[in-house]
C-alpha positions in Angstrom: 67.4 -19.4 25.0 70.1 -17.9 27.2 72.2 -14.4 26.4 75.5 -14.0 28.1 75.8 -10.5 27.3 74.2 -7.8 24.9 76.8 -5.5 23.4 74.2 -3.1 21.3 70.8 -2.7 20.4 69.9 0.0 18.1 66.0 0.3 17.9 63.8 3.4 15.5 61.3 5.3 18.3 59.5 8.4 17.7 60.7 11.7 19.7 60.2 11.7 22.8 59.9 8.1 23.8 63.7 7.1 24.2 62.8 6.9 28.2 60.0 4.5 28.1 61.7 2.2 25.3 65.0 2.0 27.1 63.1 1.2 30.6 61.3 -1.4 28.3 64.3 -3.1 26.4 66.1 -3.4 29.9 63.1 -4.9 31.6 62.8 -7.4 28.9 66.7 -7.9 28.8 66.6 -8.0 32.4 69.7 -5.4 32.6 70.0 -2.0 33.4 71.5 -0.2 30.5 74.1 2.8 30.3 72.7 6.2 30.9 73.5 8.2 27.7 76.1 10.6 28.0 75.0 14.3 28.9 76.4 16.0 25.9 77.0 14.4 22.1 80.8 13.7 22.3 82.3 15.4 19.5 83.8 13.2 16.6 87.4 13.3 16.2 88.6 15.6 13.2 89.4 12.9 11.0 86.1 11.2 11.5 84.1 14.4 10.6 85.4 15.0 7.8 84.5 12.1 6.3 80.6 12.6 8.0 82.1 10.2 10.5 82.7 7.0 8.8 
């Protein structure tokens, strides 16, 4: 089986362990990922009123 691309993945991990599951998913993907921005981007006003859906 051959992937041209992988938009998302969206995995559970306990706290603490986001470094070693990302530098695990890429390995296995054979990518590199996108670092994670440095702050939580805020949601725009209309999303967060409706708890951003």
């Amino acid at each position: 089986m051959s992937l041209a691309a992988v938009d998302h993945v969206r995995l559970a991990a306990p706290a603490g362990s986001e470094d070693l599951l990302r530098a695990s998913c890429a390995s296995a993907l054979g990518g590199t990922g996108i670092p994670e921005p440095p702050a939580p981007i805020p949601k725009p006003p209309g999303l967060a009123a409706r708890d951003g859906c």
